[in-house]
N, CA, C and O of each residue as an XYZ file, in Angstrom:
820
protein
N      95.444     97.967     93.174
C      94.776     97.857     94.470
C      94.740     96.393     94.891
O      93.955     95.638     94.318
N      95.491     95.973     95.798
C      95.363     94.553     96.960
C      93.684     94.735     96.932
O      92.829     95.617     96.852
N      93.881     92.674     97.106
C      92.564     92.609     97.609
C      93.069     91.934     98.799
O      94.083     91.236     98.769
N      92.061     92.225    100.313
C      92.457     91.654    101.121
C      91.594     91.025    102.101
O      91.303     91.779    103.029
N      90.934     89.461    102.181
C      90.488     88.811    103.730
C      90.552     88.677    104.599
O      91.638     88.143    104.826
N      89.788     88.888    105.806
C      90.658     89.096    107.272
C      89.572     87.852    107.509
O      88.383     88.043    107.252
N      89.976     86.757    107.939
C      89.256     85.702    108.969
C      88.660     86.516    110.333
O      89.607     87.200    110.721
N      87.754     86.688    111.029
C      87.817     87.073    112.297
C      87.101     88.455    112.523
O      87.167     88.910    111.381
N      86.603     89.197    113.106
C      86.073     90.175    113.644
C      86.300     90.288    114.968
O      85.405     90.992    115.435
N      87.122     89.911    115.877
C      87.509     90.603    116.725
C      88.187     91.448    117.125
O      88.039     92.502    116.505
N      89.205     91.485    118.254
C      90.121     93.016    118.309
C      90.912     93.163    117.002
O      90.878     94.121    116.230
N      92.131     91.254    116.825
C      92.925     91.711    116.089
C      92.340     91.449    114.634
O      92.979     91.745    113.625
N      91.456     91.045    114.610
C      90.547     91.161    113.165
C      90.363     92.458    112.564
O      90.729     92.768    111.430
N      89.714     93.268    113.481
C      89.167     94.727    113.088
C      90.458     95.713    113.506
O      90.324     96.757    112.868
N      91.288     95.750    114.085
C      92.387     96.475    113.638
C      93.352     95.928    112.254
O      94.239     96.651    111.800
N      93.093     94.780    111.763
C      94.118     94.566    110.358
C      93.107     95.181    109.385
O      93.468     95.865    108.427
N      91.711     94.888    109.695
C      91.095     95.439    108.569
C      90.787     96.895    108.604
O      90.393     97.355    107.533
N      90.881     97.697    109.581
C      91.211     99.344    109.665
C      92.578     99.647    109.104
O      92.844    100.730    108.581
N      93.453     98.635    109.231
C      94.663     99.448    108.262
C      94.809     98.815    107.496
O      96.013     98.891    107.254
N      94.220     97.913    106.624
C      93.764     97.001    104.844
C      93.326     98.326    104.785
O      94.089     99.221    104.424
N      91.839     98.591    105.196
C      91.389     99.535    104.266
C      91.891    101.309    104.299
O      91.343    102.190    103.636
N      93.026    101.499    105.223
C      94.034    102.726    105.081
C      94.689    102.396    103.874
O      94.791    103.243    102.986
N      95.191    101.140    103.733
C      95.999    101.746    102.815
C      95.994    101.420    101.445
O      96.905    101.505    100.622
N      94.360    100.880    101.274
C      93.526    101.475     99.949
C      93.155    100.184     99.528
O      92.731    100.086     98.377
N      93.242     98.973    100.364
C      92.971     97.710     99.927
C      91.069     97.416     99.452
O      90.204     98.282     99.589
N      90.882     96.340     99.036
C      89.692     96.211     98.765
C      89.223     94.839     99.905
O      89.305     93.658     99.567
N      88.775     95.266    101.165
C      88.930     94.148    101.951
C      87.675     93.486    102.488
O      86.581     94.015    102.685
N      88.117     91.966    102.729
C      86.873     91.506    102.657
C      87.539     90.940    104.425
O      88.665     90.654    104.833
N      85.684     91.009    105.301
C      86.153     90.314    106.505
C      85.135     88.884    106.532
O      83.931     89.039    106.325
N      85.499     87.976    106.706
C      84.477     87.127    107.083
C      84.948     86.297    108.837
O      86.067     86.029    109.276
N      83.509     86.084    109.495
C      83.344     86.292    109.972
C      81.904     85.094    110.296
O      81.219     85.097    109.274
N      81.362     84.240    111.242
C      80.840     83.478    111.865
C      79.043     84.321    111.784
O      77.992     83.801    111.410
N      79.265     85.606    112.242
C      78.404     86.441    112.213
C      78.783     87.842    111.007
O      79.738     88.616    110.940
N      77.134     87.630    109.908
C      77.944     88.753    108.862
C      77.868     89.565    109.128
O      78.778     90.171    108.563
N      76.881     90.764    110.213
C      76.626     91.410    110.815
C      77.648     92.253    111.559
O      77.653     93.477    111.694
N      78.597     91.267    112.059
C      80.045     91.839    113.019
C      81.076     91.601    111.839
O      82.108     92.263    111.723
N      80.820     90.924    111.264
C      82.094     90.949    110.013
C      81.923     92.316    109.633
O      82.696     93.184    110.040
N      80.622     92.644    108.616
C      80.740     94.236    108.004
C      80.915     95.694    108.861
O      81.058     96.828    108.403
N      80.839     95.151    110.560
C      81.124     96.057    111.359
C      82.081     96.413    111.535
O      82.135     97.631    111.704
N      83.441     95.624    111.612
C      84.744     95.090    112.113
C      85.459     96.486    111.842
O      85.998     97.038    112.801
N      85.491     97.048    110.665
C      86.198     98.358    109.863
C      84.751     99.226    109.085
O      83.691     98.682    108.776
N      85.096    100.651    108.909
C      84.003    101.574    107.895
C      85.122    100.464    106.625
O      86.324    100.203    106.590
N      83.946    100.090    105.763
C      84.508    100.093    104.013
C      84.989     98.590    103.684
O      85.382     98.187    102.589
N      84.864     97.806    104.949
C      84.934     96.618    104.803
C      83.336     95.961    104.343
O      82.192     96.331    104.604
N      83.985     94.627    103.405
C      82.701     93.751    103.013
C      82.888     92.686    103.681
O      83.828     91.892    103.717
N      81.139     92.782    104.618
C      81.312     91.322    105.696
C      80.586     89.907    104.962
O      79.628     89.740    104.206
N      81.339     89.232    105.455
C      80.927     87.971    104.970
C      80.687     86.769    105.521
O      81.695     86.450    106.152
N      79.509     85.600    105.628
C      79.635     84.865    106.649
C      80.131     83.697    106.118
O      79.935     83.199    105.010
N      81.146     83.124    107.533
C      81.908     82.016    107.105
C      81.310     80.948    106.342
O      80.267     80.411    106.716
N      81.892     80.629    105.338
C      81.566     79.465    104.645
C      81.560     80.249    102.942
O      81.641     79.496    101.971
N      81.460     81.755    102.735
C      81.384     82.608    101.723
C      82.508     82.465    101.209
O      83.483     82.221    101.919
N      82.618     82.607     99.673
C      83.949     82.594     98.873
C      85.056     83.418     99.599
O      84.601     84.149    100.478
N      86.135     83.454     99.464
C      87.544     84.105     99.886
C      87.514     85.165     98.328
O      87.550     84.747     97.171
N      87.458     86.258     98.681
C      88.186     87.495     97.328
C      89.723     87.726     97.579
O      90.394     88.381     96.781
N      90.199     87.227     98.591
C      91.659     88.195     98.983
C      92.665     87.548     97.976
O      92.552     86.424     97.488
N      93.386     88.194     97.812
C      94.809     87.214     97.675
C      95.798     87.142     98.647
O      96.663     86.267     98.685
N      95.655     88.195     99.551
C      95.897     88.088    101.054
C      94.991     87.486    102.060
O      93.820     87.854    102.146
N      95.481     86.604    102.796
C      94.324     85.847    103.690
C      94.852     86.102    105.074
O      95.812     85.421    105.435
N      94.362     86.974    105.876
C      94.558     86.920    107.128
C      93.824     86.191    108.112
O      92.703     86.696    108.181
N      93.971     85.028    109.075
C      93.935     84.113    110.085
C      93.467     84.981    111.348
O      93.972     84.473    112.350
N      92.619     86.204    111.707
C      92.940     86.770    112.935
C      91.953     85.929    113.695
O      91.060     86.627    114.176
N      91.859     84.905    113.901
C      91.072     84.103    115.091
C      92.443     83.200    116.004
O      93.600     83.121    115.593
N      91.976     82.668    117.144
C      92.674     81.937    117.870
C      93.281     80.597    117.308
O      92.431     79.861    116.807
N      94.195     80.265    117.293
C      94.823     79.208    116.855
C      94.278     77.525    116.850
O      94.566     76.579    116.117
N      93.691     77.614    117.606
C      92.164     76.449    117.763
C      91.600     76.463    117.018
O      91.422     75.387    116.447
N      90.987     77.562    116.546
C      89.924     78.053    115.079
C      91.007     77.467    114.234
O      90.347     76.686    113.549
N      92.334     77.332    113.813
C      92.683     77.282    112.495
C      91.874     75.878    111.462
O      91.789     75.723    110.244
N      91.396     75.063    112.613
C      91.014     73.532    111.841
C      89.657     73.835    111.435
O      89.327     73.476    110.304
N      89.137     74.205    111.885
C      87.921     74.552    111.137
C      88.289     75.614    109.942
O      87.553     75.483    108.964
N      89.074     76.423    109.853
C      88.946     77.188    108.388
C      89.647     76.473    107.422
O      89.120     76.568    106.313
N      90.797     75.691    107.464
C      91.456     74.214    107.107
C      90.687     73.500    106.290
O      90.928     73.043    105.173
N      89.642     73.446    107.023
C      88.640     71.947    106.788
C      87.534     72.948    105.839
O      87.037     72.458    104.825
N      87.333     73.803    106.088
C      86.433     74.355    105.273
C      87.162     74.999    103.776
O      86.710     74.642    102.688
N      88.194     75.864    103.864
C      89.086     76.531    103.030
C      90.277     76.186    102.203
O      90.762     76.619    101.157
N      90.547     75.324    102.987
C      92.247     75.053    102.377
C      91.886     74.330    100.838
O      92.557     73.298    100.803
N      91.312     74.429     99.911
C      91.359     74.023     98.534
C      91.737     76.265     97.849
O      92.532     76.805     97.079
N      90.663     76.712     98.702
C      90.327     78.202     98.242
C      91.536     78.615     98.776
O      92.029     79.402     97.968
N      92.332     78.460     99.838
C      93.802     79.594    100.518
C      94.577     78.973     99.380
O      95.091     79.920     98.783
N      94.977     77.606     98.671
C      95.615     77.528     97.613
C      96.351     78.459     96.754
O      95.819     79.568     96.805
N      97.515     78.424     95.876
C      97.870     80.151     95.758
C      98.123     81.657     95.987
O      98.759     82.528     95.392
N      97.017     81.572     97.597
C      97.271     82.764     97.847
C      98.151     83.118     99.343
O      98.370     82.298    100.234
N      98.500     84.308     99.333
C      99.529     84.407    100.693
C      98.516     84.527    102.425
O      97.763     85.404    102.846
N      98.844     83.585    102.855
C      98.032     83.511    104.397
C      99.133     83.963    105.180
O     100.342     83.732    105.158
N      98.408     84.647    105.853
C      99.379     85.612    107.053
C      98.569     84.963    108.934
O      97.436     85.128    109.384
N      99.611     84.356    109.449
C      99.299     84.187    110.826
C      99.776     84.807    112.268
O     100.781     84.541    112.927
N      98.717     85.714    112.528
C      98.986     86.021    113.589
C      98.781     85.763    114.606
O      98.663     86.646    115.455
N      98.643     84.260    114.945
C      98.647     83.572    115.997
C     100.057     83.522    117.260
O     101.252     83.323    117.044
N      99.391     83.770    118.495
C     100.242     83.322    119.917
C      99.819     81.942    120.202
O      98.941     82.014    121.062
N     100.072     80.542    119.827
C      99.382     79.371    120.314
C      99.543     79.209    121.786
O     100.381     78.330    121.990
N      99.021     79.762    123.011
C      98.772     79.895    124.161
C      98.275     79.218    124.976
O      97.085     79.523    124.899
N      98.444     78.019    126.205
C      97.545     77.207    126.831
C      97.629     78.344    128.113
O      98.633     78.571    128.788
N      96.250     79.009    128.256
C      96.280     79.943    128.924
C      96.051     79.549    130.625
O      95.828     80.403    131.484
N      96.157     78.094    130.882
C      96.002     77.801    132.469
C      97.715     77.765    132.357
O      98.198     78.432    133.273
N      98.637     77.223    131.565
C      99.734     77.666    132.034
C     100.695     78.724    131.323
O     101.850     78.997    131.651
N     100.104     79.145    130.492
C     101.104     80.202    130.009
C     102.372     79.634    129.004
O     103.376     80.326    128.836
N     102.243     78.569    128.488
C     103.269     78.105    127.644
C     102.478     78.198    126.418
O     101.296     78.524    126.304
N     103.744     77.691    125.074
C     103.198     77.620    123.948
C     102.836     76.151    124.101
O     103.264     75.336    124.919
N     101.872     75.992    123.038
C     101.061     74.504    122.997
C     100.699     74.823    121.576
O     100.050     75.797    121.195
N     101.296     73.701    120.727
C     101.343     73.372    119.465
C     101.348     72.065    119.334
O     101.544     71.322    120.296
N     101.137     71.649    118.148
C     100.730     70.086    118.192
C     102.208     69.788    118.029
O     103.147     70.481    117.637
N     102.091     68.227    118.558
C     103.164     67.581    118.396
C     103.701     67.226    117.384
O     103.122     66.579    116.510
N     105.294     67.711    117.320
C     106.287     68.097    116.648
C     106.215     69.050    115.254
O     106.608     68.853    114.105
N     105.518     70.189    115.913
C     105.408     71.122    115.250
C     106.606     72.641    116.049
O     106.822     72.746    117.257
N     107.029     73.350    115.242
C     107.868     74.163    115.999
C     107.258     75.118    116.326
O     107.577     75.498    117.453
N     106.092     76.023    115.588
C     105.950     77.087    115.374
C     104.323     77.151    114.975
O     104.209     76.277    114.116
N     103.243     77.655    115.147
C     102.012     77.633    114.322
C     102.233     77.950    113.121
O     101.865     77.185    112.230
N     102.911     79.198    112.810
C     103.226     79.574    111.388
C     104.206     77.847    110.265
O     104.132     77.448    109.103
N     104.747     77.529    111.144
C     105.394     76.359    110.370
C     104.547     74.946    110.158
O     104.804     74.279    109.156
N     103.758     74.587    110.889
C     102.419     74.066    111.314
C     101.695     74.463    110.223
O     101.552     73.567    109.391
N     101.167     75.565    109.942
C      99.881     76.293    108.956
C     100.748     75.748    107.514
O     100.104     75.200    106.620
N     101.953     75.911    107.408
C     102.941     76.220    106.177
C     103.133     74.571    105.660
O     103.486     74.319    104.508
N     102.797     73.299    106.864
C     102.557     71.793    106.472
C     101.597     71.225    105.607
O     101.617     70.452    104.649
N     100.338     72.153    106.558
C      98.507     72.140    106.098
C      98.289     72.592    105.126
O      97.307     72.175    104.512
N      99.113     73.645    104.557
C      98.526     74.183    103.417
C     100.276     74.590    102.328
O     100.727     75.731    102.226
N     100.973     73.247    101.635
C     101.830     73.115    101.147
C     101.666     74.285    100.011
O     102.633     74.943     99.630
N     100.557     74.441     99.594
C      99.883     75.590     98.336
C     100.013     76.826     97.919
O     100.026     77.529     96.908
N     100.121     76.842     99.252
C      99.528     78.752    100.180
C     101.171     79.119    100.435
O     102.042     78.299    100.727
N     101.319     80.352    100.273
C     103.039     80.874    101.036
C     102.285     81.642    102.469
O     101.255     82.308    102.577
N     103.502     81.122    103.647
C     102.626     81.768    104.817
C     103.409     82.740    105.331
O     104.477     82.815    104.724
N     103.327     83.283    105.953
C     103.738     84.810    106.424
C     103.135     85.349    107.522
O     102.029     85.885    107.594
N     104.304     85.083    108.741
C     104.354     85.070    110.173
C     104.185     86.791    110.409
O     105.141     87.533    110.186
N     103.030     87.249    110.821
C     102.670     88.949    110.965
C     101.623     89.316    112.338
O     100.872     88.435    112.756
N     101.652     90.510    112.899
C     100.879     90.980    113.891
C     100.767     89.974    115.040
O      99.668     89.567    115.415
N     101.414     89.753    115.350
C     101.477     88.696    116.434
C     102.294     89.267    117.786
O     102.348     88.844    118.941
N     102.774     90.177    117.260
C     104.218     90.941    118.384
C     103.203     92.358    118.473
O     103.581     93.380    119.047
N     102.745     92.314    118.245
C     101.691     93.730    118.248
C     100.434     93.705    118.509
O      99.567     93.154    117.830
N     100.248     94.493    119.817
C      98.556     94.245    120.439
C      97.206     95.092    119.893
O      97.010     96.302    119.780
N      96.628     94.289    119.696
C      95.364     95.023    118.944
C      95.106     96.349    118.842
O      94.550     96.979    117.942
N      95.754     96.829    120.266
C      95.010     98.945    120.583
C      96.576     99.204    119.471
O      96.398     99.780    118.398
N      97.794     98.806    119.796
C      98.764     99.895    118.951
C      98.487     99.497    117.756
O      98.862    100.309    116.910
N      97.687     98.040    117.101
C      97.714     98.139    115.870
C      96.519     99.505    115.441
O      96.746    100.544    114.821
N      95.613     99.151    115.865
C      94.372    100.310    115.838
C      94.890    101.301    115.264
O      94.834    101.675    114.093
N      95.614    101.880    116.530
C      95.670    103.771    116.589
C      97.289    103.792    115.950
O      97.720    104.944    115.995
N      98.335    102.771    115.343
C      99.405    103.041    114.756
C     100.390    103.809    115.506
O     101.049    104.636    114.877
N     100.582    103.668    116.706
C     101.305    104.107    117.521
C     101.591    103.230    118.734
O     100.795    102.649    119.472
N     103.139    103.284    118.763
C     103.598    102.839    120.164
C     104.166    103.464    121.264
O     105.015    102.776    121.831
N     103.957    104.553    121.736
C     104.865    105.502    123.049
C     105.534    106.513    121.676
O     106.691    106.772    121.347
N     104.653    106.771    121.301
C     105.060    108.080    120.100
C     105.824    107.754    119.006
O     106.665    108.562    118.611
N     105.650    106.583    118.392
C     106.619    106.463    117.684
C     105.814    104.977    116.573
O     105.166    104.079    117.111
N     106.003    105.021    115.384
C     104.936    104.253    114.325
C     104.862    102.649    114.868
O     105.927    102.034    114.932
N     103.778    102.067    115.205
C     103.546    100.760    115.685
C     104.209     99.703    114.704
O     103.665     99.584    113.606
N     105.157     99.039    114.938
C     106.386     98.237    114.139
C     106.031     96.882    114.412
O     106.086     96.267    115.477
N     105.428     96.289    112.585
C     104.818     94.543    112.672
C     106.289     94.002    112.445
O     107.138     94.422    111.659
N     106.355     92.973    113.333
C     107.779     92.077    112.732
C     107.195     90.622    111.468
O     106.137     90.010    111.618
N     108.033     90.408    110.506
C     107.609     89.672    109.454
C     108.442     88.187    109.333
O     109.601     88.319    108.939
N     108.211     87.456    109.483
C     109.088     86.219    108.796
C     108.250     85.377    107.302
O     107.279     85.911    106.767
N     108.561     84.651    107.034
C     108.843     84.126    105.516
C     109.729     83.502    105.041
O     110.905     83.806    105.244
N     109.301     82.314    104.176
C     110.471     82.084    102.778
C     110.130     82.771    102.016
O     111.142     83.110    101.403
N     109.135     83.333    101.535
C     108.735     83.573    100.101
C     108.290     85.787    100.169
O     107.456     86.615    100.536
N     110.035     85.562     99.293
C     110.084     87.126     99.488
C     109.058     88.101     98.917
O     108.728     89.116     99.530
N     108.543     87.750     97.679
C     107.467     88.533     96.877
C     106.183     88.549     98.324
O     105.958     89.618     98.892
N     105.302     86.974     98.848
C     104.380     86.976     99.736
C     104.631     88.208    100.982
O     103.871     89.145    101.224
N     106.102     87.841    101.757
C     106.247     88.821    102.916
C     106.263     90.568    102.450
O     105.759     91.469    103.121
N     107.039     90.743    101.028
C     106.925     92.235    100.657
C     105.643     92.503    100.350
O     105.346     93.669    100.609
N     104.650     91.764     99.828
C     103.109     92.401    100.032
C     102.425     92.356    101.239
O     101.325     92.896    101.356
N     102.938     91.799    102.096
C     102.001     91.995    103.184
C     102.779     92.967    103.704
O     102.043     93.689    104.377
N     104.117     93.431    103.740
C     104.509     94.908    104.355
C     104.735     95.974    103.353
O     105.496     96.911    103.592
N     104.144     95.863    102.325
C     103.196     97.047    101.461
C     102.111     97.307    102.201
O     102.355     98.153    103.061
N     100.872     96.865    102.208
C      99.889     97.245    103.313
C     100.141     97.828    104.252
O      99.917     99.017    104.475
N     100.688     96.979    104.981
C     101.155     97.388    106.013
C     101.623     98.851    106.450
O     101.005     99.547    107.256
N     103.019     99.283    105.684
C     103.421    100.476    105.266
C     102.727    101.692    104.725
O     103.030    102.869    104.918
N     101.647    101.150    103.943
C     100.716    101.867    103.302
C     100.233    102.623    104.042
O      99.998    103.829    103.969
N     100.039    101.679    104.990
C      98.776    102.397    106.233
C      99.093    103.171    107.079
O      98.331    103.757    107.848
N     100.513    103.270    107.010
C     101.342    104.236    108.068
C     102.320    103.588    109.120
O     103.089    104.287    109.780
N     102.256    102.207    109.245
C     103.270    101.704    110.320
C     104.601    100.855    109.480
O     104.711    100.600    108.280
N     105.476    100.565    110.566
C     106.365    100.203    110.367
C     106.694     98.294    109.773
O     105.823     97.456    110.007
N     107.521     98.039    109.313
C     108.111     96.585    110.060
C     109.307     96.523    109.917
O     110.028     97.345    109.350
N     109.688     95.244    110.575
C     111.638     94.995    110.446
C     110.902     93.822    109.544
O     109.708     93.768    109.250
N     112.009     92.853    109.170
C     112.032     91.699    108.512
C     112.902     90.741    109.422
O     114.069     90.545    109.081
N     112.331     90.044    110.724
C     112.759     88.682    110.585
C     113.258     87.522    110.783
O     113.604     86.825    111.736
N     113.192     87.442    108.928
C     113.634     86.596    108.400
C     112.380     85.309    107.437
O     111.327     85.297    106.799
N     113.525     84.359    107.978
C     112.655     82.993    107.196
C     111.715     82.718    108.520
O     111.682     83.063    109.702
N     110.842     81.744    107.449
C     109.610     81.424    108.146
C     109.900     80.949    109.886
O     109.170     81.087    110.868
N     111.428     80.283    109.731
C     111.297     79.567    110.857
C     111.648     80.115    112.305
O     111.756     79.567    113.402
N     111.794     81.536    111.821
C     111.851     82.759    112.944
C     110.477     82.608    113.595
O     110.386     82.597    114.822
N     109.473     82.499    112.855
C     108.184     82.634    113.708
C     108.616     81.922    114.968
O     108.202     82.591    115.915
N     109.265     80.863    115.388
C     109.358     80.200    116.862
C     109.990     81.408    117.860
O     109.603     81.529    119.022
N     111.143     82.398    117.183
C     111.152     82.997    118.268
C     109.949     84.288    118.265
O     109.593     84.675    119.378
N     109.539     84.726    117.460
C     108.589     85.882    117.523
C     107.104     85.432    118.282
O     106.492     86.330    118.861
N     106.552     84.094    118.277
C     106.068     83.537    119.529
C     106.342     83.305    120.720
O     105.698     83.387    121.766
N     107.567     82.946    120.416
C     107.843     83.105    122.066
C     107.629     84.787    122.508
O     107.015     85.365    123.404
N     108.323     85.129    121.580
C     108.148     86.793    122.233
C     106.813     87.436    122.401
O     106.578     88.191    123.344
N     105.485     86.973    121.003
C     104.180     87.359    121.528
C     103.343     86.764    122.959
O     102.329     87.152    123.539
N     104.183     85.778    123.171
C     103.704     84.944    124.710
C     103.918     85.631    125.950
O     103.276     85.589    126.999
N     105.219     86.443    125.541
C     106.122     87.063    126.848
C     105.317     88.139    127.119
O     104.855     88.422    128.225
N     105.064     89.072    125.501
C     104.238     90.329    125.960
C     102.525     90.583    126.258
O     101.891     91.611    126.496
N     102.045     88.894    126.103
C     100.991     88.342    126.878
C     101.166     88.227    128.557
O     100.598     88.863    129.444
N     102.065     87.282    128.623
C     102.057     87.518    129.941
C     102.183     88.798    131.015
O     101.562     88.981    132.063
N     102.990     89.440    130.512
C     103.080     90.971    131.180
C     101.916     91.310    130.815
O     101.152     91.184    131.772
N     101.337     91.723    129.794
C     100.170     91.920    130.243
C      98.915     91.523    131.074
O      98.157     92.385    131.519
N      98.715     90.158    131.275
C      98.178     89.842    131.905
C      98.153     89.888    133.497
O      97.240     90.038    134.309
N      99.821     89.656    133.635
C     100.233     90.022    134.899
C     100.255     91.787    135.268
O     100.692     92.368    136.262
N      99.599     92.317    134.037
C      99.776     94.092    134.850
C     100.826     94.468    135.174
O     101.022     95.141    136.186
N     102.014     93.967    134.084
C     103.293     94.734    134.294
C     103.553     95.157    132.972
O     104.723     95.488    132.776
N     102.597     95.257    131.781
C     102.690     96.537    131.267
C     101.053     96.363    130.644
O     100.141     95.545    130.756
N     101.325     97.792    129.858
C      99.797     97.710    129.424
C      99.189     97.398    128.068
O     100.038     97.507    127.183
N      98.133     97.087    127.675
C      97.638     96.298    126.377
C      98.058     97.187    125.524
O      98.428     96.825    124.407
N      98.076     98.722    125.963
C      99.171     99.572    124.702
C     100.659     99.746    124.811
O     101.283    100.644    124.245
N     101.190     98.804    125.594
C     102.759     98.748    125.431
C     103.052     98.151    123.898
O     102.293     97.881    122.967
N     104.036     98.095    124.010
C     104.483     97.166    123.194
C     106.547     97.431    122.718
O     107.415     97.617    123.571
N     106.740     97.375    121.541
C     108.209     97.925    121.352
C     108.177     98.684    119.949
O     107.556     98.475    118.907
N     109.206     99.761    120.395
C     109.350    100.361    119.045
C     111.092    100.273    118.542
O     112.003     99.877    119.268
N     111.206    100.674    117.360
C     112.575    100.742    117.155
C     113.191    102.193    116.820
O     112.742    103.013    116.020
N     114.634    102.328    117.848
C     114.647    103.566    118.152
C     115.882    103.827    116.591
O     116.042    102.711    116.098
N     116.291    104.364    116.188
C     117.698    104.342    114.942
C     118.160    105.840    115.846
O     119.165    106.473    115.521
């Protein structure tokens, strides 16, 4: 049995930790408030930030701004274990990516900060409702994965799988630049109301 941390209690917080604990993980959420942490999923343990890390999976589901504060608080504890980012780094007055300078990617960025940790670019191409309910237009809600480190990316799409959805692979870590661009694109349509927060893509074979 995975043990697994979700940073975050919001949408995409509490949909990773509804399918951690599908697919039999032992998951911990922490969370600013412990109250909405232990709410986030039934069977999750909430925890308030600043509380030990149990995972050996560490999921990031807060906004990409938040990452310096869990950095500054965590990064001795993410050491060893696999951090998964599902960050869109978004400057939402214009709709571009905004990453610090000369960084390519947040995921490649996170993978500088924490030389320790193997990181693993996940749920970022996938909007909170299809992660939820595991469906995209009838067909299993599909996480795309990048990575160097093949053992880190095959456990996080064990879970994943576990729980009932799909993924492709990819690639290496440094794919995350285009799979941001692409979580930006299917931000904007949404925002612009040219599709809906349960669109998304599936893969047809």
């Amino acid at each position: 049995m995975s043990n697994i941390t979700i940073f975050g209690a919001g949408n995409i917080g509490s949909a990773v930790a509804g399918l951690a604990v599908k697919s039999g993980a032992n998951v911990q959420v922490i969370d600013r408030n412990p109250d909405k942490a232990a709410a986030a999923a039934e069977g999750v343990t909430g925890s308030k930030f600043g509380e030990p890390i149990t995972g050996d999976i560490v999921v990031l589901a807060l906004p990409f701004p938040a990452y310096e504060d869990v950095l500054a608080t965590y990064a001795g504890q993410l050491a060893g274990r696999t951090v998964v980012d599902p960050s869109n780094p978004i400057d939402f007055t214009t709709f571009n990516l905004a990453l610090p300078e000369g960084s390519q990617s947040a995921a490649e960025y996170l993978a500088a900060k924490l030389p320790d940790s193997t990181i693993v670019k996940a749920f970022n191409t996938t909007f909170a409702a299809t992660l939820a309910s595991g469906e995209t237009d009838g067909a299993p809600t599909v996480v795309q994965l990048a990575a160097d480190d093949a053992d880190a990316k095959n456990a996080v799409k064990t879970f994943i799988e576990d729980a009932g959805l799909k993924t492709v692979d990819a690639g290496a870590l440094k794919r995350a630049q285009y799979l941001e661009g692409y979580g930006a694109l299917q931000i904007i349509l949404g925002v612009t109301e040219q599709t809906p927060w349960t669109a998304g893509f599936k893969v047809v074979k």
